[in-house]
C-alpha positions as CSV (number, residue, x, y, z in Angstrom):
1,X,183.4,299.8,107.6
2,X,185.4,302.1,105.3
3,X,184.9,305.5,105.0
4,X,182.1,306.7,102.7
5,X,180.0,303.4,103.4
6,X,176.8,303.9,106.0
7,X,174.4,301.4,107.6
8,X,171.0,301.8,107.8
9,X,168.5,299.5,110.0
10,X,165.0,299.0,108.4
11,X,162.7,297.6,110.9
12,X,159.7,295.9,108.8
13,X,156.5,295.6,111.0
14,X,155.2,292.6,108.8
15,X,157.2,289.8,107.1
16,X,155.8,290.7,103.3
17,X,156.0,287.9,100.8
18,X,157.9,290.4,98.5
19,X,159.9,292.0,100.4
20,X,163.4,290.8,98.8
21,X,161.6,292.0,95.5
22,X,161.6,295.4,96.6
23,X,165.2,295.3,97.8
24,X,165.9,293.9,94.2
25,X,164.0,296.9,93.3
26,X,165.4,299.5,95.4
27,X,169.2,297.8,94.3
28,X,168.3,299.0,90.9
29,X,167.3,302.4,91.5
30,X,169.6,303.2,93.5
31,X,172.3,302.3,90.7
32,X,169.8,304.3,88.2
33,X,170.0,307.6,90.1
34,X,173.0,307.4,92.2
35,X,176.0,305.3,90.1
36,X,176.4,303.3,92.9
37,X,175.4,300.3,94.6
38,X,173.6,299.3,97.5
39,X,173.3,296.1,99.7
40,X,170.8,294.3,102.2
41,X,171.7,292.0,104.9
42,X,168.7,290.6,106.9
43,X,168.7,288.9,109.9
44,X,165.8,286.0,111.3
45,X,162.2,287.4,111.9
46,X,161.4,288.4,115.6
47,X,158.1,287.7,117.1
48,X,159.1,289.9,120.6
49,X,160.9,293.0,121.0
50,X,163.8,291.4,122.6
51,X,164.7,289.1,120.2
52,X,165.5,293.0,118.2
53,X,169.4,293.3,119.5
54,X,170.2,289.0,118.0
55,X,168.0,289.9,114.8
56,X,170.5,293.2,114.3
57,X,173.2,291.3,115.5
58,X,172.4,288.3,112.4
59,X,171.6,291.1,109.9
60,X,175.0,292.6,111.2
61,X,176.8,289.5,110.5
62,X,175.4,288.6,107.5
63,X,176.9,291.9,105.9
64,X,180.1,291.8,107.1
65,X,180.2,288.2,106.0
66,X,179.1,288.9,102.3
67,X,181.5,292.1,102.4
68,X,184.6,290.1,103.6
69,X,184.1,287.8,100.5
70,X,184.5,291.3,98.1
71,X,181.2,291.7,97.1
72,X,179.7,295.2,97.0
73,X,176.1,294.5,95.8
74,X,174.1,291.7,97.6
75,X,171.1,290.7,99.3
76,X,172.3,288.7,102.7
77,X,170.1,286.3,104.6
78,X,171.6,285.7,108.0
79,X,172.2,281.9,107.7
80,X,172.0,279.9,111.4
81,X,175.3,278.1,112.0
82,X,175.6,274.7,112.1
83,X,177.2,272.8,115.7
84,X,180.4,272.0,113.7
85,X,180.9,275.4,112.8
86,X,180.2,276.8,116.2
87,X,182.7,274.3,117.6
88,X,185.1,276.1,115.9
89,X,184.8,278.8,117.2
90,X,186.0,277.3,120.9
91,X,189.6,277.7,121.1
92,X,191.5,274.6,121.3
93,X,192.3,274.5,124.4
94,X,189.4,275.0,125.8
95,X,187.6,272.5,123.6
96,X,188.6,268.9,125.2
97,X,187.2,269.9,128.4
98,X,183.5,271.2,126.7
99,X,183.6,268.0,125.0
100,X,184.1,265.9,127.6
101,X,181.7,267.7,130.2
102,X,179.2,268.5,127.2
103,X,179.2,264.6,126.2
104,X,180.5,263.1,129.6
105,X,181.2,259.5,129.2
106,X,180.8,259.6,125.2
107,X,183.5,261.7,125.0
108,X,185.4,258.9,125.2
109,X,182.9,255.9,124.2
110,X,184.4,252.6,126.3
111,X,181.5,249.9,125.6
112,X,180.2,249.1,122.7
113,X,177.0,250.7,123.2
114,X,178.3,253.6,124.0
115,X,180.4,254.0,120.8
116,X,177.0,253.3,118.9
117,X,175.3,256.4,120.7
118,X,178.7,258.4,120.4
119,X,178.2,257.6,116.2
120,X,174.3,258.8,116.2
């Protein structure tokens, strides 16, 4: 975060069906009255209080995320990430041995039916 910037949390009680309206709205205003922008990043809904800290965590994410790219006025939905792109994140070295004790013998498929399986 560089100076001058702040972060806010807004915890909403309800999911509202127009809630990204009003942050549309609020995006607006802000500009009106202020000359500057302002920016949302909102992470999955939680149904228990300690699903609160991954929720912050997504919402978290999701800003930095949209910030890294260069924008400065957004509305973020913290997207899940896919097994591929989690995978990445495993450092090389470490990853042939996940592999092979995550997939155990179709890690390296040697019947047919278990290249098949290993394909699905």
């Amino acid at each position: 975060m560089s100076p001058g910037n702040h972060r806010f949390t807004i915890l909403l009680l309800t999911n509202h069906q127009y809630y990204l309206d009003y942050c549309k709205y609020l995006q607006k205003e802000y500009k009106k009255l202020f000359n500057s922008t302002l920016s949302f990043s909102i992470g999955n809904e939680v149904t228990e209080f300690s699903q609160l800290p991954l929720s912050y965590f997504e919402a978290n994410e999701a800003f930095d995320h949209k910030s890294e790219s260069g924008e400065v006025r957004f509305i973020e939905l913290y997207k899940s990430k896919s097994v591929e792109e989690l995978l990445q994140l495993i450092p090389a070295i470490k990853l042939k041995p996940f592999i092979t004790y995550t997939l155990g013998s179709l890690a390296y498929p040697k019947t047919t039916k278990e290249k098949e399986l290993k394909k699905l």
